[in-house]
GUKELO-519024 format. One line per 5 residues: number of its first residue (from 1); their letters; for each residue x, y, z of N, C-alpha, C. Coordinates in nm, 2 decimals. Each point is the difference from the previous one (the first is absolute). Example, Ala and Ser with C-alpha at 12.3 -4.5 7.8 and 13.67 -1.06 7.14 Angstrom:
% residues 2
1> as> 1.32 -0.57 0.78 -0.09 0.12 0.00 0.09 0.12 0.00  -0.04 0.11 -0.07 0.09 0.11 0.00 -0.08 0.11 0.08 $
% end
This chain:
% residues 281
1> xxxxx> -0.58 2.68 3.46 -0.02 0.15 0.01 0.01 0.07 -0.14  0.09 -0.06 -0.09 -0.02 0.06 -0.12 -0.09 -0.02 -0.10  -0.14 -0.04 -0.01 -0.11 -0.01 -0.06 -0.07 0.13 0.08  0.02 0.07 0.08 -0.08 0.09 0.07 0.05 0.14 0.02  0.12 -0.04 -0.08 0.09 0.16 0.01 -0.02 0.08 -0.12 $
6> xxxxx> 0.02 0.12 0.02 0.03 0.12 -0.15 0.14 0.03 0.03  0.08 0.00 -0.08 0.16 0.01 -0.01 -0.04 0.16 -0.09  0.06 0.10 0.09 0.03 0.17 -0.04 0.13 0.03 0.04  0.02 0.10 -0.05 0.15 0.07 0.00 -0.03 0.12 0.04  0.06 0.07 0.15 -0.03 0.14 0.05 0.15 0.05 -0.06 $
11> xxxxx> -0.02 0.17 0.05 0.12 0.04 -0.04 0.07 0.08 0.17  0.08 0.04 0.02 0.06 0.04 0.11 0.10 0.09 -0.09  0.00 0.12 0.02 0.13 0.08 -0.06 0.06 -0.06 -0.16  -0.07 -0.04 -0.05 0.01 -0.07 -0.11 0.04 -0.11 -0.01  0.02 -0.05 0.11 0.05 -0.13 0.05 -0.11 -0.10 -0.01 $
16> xxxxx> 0.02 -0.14 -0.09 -0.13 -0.09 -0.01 -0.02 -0.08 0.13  -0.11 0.00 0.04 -0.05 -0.10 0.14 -0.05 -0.11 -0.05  0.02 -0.08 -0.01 -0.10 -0.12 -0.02 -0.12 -0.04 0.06  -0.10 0.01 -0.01 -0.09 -0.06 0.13 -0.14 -0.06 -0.07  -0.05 -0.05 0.06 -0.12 -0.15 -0.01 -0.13 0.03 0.08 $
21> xxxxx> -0.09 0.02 -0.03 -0.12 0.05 0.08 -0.10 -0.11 0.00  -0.02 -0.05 0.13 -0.06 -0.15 0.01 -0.14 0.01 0.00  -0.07 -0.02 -0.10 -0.14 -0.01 0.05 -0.05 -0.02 0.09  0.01 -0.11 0.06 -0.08 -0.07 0.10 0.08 0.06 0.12  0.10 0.01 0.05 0.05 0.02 0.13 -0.03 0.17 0.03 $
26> xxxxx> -0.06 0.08 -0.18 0.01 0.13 0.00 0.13 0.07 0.05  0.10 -0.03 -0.02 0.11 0.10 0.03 0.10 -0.02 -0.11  0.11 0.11 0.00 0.16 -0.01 -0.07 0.08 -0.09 0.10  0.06 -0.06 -0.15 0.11 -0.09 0.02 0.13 0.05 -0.05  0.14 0.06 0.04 0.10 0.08 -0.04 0.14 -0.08 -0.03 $
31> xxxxx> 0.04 0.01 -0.09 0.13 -0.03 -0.06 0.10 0.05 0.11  0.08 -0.12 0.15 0.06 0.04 0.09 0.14 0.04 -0.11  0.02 -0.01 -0.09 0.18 0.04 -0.04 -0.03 0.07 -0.08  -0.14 0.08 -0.04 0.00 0.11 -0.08 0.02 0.17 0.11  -0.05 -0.07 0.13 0.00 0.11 0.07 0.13 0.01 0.08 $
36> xxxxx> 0.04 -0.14 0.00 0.16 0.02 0.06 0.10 0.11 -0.08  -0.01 -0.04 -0.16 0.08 0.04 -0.12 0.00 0.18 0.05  -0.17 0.06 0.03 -0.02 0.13 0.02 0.08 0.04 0.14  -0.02 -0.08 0.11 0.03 0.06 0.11 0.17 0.00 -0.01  0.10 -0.10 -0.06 0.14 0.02 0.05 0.05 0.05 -0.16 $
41> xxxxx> -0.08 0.04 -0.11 0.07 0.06 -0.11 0.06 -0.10 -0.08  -0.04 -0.13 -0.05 0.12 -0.04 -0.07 -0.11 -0.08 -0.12  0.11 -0.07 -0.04 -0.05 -0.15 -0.12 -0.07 -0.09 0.06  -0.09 -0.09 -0.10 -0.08 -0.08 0.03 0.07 -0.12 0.07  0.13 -0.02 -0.08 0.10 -0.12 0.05 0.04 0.04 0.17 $
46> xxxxx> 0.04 0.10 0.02 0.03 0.07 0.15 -0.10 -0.03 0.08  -0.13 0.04 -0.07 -0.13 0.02 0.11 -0.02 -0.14 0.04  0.02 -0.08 -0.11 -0.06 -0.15 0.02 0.11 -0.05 0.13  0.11 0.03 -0.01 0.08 -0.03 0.09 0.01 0.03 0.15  -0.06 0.16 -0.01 0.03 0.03 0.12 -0.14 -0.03 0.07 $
51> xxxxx> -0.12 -0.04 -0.03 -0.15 -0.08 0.00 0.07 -0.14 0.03  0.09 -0.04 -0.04 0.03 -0.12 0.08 0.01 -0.02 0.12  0.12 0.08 0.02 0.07 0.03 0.13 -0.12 0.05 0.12  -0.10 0.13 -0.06 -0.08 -0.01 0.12 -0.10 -0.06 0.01  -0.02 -0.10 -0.05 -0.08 -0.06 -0.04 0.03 -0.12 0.11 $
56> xxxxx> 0.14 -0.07 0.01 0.07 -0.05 0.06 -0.01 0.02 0.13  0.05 0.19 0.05 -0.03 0.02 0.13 -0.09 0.01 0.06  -0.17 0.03 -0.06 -0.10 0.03 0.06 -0.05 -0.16 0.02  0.05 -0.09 -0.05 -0.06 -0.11 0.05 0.04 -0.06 0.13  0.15 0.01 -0.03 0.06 0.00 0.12 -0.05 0.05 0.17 $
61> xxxxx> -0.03 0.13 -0.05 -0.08 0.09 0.09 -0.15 -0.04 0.01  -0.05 -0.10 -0.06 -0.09 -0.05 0.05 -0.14 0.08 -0.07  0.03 0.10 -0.11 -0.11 0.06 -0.05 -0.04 -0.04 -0.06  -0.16 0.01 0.02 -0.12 -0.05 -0.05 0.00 0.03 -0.18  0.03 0.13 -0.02 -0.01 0.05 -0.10 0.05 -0.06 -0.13 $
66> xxxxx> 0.14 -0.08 0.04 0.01 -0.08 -0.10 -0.06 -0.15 0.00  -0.04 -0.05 0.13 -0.10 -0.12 0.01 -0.08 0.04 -0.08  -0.03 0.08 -0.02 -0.13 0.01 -0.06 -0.02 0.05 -0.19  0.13 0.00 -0.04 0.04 0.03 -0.11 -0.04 -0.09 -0.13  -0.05 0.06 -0.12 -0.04 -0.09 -0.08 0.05 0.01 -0.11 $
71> xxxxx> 0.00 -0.10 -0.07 0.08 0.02 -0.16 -0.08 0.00 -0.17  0.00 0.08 -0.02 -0.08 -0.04 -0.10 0.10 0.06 -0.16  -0.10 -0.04 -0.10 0.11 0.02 -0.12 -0.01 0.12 -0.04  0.07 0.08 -0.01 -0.05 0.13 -0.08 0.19 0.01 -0.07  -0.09 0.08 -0.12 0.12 0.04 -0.09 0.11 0.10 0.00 $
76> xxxxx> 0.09 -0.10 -0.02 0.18 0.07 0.03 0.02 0.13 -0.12  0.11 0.03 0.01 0.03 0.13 -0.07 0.04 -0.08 -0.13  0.03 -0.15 -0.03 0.01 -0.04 -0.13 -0.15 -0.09 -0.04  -0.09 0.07 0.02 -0.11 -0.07 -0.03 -0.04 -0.14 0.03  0.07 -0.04 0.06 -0.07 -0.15 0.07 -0.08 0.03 0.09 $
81> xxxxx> -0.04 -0.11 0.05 -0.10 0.00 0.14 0.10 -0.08 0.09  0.03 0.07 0.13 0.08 -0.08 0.10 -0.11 -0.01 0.09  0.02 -0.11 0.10 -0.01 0.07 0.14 0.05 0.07 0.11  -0.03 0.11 0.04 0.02 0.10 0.05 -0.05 0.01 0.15  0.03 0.05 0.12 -0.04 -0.02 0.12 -0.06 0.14 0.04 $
86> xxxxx> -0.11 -0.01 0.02 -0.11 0.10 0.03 -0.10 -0.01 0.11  0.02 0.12 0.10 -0.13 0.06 0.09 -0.06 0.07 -0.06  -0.13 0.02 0.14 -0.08 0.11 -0.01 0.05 0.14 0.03  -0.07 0.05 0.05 0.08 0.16 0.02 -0.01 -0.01 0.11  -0.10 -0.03 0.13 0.07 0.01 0.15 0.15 -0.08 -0.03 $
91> xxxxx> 0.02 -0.14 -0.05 0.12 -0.05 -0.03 0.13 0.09 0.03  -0.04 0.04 -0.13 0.13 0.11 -0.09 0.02 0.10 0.09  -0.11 0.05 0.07 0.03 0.12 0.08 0.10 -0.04 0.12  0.00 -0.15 0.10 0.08 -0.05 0.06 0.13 -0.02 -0.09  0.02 -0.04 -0.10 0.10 -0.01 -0.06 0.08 0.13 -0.01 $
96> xxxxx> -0.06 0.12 -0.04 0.08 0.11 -0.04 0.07 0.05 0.15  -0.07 -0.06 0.11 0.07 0.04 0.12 0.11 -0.03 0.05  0.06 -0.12 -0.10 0.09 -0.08 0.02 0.12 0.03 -0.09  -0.02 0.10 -0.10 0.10 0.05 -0.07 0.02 0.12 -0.03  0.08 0.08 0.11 0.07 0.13 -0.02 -0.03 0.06 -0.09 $
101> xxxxx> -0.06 0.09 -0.07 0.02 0.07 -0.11 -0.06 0.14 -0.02  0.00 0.11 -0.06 -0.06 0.13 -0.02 -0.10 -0.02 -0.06  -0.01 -0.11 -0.07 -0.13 0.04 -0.04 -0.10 -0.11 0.05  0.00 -0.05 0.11 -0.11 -0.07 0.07 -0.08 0.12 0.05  -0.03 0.06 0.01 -0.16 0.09 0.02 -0.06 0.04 -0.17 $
106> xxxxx> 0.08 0.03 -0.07 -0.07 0.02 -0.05 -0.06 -0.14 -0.14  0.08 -0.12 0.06 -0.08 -0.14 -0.07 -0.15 0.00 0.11  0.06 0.01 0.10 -0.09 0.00 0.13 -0.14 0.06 -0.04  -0.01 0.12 -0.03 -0.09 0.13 -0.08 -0.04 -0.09 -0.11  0.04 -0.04 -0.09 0.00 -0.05 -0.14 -0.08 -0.16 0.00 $
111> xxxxx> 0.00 -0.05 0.13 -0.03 -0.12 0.03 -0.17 0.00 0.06  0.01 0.10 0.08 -0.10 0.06 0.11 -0.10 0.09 -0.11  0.03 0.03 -0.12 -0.10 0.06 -0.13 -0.04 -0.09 -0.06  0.05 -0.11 -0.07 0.00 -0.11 -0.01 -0.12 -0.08 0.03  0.02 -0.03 0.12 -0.12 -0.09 0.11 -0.15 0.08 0.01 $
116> xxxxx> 0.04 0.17 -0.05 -0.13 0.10 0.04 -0.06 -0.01 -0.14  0.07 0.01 -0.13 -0.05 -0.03 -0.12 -0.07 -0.08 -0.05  0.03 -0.12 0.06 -0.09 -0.12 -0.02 -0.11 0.01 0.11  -0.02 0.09 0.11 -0.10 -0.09 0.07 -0.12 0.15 -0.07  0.12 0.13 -0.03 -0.10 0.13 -0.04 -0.07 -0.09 -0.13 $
121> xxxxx> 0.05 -0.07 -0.10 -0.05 -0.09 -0.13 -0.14 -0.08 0.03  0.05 -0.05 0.16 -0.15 -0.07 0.00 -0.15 0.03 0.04  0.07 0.14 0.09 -0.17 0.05 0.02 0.02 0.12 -0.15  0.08 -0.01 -0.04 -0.08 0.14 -0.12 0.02 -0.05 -0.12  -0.02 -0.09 -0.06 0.05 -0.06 -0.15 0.04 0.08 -0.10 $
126> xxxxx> -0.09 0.11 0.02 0.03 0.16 -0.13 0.14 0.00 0.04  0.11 0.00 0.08 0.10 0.02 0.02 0.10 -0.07 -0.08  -0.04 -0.13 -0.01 0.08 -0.12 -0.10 -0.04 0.04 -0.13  -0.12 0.02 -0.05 -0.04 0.03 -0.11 0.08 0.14 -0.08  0.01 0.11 0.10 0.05 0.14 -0.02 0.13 -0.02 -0.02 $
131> xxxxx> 0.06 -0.07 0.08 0.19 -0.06 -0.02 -0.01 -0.09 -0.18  -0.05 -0.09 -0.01 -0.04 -0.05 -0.16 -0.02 0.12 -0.10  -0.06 0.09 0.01 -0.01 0.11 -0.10 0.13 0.05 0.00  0.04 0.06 0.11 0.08 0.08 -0.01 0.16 -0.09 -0.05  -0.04 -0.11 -0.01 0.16 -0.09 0.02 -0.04 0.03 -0.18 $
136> xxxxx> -0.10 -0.07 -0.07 -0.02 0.02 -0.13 0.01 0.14 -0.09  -0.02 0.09 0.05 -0.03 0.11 -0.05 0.20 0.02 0.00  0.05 0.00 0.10 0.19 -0.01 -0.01 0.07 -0.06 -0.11  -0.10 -0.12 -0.06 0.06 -0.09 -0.11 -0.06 0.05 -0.07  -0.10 0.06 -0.05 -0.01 0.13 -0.11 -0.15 -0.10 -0.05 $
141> xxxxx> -0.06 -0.08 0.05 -0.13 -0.05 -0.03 -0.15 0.13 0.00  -0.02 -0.03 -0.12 -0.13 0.13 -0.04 -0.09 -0.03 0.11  -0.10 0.11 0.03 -0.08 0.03 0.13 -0.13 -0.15 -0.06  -0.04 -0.03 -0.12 -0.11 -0.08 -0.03 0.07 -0.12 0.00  0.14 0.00 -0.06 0.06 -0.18 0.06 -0.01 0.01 0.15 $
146> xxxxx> 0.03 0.05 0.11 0.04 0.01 0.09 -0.19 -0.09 0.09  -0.06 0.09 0.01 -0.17 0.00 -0.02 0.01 -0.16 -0.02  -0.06 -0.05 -0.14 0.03 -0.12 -0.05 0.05 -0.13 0.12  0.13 0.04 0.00 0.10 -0.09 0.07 -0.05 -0.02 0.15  -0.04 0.15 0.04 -0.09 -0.05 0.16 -0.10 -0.11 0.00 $
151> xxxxx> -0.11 0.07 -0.10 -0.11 -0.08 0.02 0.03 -0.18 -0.07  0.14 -0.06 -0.08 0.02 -0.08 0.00 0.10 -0.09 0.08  0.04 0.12 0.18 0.01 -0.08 0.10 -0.09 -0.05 0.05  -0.10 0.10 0.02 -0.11 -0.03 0.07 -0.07 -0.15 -0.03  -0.04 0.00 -0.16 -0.03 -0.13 -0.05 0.11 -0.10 0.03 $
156> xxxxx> 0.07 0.02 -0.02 0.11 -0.15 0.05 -0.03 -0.06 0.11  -0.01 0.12 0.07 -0.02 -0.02 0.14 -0.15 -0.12 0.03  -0.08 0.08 -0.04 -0.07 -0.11 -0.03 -0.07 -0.14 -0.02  0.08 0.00 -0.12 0.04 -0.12 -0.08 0.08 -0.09 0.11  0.09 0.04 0.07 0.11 -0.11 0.07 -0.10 -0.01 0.07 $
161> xxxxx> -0.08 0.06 0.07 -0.07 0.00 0.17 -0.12 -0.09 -0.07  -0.05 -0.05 -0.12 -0.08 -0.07 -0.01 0.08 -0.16 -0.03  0.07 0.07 -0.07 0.10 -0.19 -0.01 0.02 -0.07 0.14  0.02 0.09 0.12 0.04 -0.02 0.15 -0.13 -0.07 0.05  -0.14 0.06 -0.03 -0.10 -0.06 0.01 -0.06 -0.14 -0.05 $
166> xxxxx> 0.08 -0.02 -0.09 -0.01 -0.14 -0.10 0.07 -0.14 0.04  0.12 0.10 0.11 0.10 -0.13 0.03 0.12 0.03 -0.01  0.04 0.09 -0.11 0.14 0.05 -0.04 0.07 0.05 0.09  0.13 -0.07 0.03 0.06 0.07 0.13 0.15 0.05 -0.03  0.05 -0.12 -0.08 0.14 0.01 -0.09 0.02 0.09 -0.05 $
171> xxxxx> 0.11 0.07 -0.01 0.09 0.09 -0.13 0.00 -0.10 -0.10  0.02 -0.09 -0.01 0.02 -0.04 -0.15 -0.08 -0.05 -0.07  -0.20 -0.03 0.05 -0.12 0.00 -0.01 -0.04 0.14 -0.08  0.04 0.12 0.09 -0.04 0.12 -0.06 0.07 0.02 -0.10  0.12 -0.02 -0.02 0.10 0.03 -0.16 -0.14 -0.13 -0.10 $
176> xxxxx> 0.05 -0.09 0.03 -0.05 -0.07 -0.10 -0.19 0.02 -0.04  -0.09 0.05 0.07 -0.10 0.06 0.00 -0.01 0.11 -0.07  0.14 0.10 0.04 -0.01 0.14 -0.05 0.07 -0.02 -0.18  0.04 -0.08 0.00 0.06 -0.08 -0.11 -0.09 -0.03 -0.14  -0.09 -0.09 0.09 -0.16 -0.08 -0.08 -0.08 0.14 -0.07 $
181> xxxxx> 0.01 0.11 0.09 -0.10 0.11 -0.04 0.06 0.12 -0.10  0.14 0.02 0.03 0.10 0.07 -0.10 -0.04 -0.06 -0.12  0.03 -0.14 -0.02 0.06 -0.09 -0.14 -0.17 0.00 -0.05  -0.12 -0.03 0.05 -0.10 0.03 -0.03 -0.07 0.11 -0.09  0.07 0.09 0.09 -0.10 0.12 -0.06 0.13 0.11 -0.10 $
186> xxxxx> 0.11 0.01 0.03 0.10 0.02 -0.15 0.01 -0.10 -0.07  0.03 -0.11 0.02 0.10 -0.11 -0.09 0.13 0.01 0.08  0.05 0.08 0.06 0.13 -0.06 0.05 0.04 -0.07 0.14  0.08 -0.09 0.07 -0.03 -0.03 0.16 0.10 0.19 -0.01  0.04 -0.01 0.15 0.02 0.10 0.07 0.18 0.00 -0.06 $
191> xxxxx> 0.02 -0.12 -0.02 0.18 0.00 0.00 0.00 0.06 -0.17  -0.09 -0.04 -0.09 -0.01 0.04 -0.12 -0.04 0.13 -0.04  -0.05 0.04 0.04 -0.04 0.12 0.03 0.06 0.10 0.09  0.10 -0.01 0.07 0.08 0.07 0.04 0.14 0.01 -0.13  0.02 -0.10 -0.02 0.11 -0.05 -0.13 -0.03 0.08 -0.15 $
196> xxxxx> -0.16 0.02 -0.02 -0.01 0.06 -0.10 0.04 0.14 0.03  -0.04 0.08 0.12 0.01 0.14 0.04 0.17 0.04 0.02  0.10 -0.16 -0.02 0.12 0.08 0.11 0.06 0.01 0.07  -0.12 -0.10 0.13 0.06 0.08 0.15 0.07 -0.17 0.02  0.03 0.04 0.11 0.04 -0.14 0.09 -0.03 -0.05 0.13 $
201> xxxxx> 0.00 0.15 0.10 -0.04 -0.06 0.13 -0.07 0.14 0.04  -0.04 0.08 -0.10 -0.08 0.10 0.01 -0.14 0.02 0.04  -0.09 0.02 0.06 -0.13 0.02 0.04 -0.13 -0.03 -0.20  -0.05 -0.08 0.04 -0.01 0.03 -0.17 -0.12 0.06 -0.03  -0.10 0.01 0.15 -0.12 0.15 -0.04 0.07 0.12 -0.01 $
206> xxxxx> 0.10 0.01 0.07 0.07 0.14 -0.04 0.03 0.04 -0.12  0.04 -0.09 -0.08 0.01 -0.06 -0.13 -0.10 0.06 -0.10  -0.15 -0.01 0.04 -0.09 -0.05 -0.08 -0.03 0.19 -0.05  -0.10 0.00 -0.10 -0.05 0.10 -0.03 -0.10 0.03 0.06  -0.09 0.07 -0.01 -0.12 0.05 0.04 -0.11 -0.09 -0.03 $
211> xxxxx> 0.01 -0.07 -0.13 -0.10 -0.08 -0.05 0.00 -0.16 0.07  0.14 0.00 0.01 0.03 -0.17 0.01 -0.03 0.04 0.17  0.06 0.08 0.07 -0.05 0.01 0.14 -0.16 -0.05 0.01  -0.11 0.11 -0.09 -0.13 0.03 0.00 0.01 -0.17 0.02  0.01 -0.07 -0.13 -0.08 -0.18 -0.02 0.10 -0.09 0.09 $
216> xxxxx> 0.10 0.05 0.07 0.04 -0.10 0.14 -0.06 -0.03 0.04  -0.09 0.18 0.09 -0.04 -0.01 0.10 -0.15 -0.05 -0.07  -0.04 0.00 -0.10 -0.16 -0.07 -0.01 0.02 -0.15 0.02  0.10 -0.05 -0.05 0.03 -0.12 -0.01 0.01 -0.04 0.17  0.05 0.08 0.13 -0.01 -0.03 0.10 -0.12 0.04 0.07 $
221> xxxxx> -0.09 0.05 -0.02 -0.11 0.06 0.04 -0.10 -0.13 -0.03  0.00 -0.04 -0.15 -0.12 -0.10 -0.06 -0.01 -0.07 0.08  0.18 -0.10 -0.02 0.03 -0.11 0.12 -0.04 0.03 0.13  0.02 0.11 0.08 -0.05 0.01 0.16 -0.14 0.00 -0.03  -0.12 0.09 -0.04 -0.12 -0.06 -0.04 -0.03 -0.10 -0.01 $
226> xxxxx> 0.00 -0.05 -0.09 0.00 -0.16 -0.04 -0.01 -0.09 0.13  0.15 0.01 0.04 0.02 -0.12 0.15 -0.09 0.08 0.11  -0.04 0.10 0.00 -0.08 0.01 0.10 -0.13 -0.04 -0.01  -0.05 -0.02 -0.10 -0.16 -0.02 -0.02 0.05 -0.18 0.00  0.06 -0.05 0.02 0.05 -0.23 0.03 -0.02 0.02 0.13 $
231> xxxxx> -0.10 -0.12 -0.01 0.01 -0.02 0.11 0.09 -0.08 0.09  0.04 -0.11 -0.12 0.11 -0.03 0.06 0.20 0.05 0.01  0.02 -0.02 0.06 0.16 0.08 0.06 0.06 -0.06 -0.01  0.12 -0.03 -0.11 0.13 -0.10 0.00 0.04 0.05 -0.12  0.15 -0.08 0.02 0.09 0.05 -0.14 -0.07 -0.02 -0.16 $
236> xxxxx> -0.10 -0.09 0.03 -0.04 -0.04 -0.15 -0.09 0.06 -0.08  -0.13 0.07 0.14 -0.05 0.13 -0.05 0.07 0.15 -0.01  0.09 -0.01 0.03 0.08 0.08 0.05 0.04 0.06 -0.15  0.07 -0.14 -0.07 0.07 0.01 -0.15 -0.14 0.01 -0.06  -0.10 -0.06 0.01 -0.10 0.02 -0.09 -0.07 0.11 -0.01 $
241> xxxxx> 0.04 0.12 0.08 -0.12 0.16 -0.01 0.17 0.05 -0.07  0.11 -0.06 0.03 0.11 0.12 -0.05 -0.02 -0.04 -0.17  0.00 -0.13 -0.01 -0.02 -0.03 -0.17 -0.10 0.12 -0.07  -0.14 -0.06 0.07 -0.08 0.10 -0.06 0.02 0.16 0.03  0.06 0.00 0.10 0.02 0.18 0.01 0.07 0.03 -0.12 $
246> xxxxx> 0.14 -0.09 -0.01 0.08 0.04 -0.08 -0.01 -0.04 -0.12  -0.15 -0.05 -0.08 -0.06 -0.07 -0.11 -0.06 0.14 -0.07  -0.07 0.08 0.13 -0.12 0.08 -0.04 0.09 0.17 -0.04  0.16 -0.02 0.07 0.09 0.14 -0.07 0.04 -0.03 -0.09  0.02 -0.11 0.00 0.07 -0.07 -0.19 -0.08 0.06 -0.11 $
251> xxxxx> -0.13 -0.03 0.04 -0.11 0.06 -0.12 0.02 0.13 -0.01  -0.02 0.08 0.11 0.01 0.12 0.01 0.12 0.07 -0.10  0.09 -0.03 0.07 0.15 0.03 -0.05 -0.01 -0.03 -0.19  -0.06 -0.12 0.01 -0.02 -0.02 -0.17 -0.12 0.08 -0.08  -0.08 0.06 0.08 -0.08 0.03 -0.05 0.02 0.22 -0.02 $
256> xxxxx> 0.10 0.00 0.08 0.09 0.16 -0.01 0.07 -0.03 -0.10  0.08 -0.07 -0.05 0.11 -0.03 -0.06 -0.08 0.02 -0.20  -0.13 -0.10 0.02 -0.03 -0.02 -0.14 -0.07 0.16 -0.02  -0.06 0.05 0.10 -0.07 0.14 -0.01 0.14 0.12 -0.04  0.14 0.01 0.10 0.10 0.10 -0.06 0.09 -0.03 -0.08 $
261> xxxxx> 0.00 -0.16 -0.02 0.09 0.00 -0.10 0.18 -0.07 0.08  -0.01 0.08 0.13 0.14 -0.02 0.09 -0.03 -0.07 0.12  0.10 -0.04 0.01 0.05 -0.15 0.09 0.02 0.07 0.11  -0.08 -0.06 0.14 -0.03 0.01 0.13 0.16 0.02 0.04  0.09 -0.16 0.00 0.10 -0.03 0.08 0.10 0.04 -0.10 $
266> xxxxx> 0.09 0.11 0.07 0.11 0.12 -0.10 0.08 -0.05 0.08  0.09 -0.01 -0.07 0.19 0.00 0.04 -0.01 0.12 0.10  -0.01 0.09 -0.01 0.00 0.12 0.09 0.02 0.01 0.12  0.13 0.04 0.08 -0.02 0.02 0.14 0.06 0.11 0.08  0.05 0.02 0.11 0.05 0.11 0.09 0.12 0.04 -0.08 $
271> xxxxx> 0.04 -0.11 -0.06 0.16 0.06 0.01 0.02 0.07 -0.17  -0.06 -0.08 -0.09 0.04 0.07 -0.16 -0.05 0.10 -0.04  -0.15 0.03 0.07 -0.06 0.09 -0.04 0.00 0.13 0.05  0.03 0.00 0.16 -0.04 0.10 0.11 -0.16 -0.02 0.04  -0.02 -0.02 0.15 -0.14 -0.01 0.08 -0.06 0.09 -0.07 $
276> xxxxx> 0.00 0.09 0.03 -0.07 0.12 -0.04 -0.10 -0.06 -0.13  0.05 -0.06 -0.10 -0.06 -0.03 -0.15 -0.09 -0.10 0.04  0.02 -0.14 0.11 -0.10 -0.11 0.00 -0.09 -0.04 -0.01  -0.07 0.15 0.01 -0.17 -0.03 -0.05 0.03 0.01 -0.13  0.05 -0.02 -0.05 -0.05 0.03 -0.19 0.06 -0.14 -0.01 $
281> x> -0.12 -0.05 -0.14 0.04 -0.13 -0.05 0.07 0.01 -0.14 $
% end
């Protein structure tokens, strides 16, 4: 199940939710001791505890709810990845019936927006997209980075959906693919390149400027071109349209550089300079 998940973090009264949005099954998967922690008021060490105990008695009681319970890893409050025992939201919703508390209607409400968010996401996409602006525009990203940054989801998007066409199914197929085309068309892989900017487990197009955004996304654009005009489909042409994608921004990239004088790939990122500046090289 965890090759097929997105691991997100909701908020509840400023309270962090954990939850996992499954591709394929299409629904949320919820952190059961994040919502315990909400419903009886206490610590993570408490919540986990007292998630034992009913955890204990609903099996007892023969409920489905916890038969049906799954575990997956998602990250503790000290930065590891544990595993963690998580439903869906019909789930959780049986579960909150099972523990007293004032504020079960309004997790209930919070759970029931939730389920309507994702399914409003799928017939209106402008919806997800308008949530992305407005999340960036809060971190103080300029209206032309912001622009940029869409149209180099869009392209990603892309890009993976043609690697899927080739064969690519793995997470660690796409790192190492997305890898081949980074280190290609800058000079750095992706860990190098994060290292030179700074970050560590930071997003690292968020990272980028305006320019290095611009020759990502050419660099993922070439490559999706490219593998689509092969006729053949497998990992090997797969790497061979990303080479050349990411052969033909190299030039590019080198051929701005000898024309201004300044270097594409800048130290520069969210945090030393302020969003606002990242279009400037």
């Amino acid at each position: 199940m965890e090759n097929k998940i997105i691991s997100l973090t909701k908020s509840f009264e400023d309270e962090r939710i954990r939850t996992v949005w499954d591709k394929e099954q299409e629904k949320y998967f919820i952190s059961v001791v994040d919502i315990v922690k909400v419903l009886i008021d206490c610590d993570y060490q408490q919540a986990r505890n007292n998630w034992k105990v009913i955890k204990f008695r609903l099996k007892e009681e023969g409920n489905e709810t916890v038969t049906n319970c799954n575990q997956l890893k998602l990250k503790a409050t000290d930065g590891k990845m544990r595993m963690t025992d998580v439903v869906d939201i019909e789930g959780m919703f049986r579960i909150i019936e099972s523990i007293p508390s004032k504020k079960a209607e309004p997790i209930k409400q919070w759970l029931a927006h939730l389920g309507k968010e994702r399914t409003d996401e799928e017939f209106d996409p402008e919806i997800t997209i308008n949530r992305a602006l407005e999340t960036y525009r809060r971190k103080g990203y300029s209206d032309d980075w912001i622009n940029q940054r869409l149209k180099a989801i869009d392209a990603r998007k892309e890009f993976t959906d043609e690697l899927k066409n080739n064969g690519i199914e793995s997470c660690k197929d796409y790192a190492i693919l997305t890898d081949l085309l980074t280190k290609t068309w800058s000079g750095f892989s992706t860990k190098e390149y994060k290292s030179y900017k700074g970050l560590k487990k930071e997003n690292l197009r968020d990272n980028m400027t305006n320019m290095e955004l611009v020759l990502n996304m050419l660099a993922e654009v070439s490559s999706t071109e490219i593998s689509k005009s092969n006729i053949e489909k497998n990992k090997a042409s797969a790497k061979d349209s990303i080479i050349k994608g990411g052969t033909i921004t190299k030039n590019t990239r080198e051929q701005i550089e000898k024309e201004t004088g300044k270097k594409i790939v800048t130290k520069k990122n969210n945090k030393n300079i302020g969003q606002a500046k990242m279009i400037d090289n």
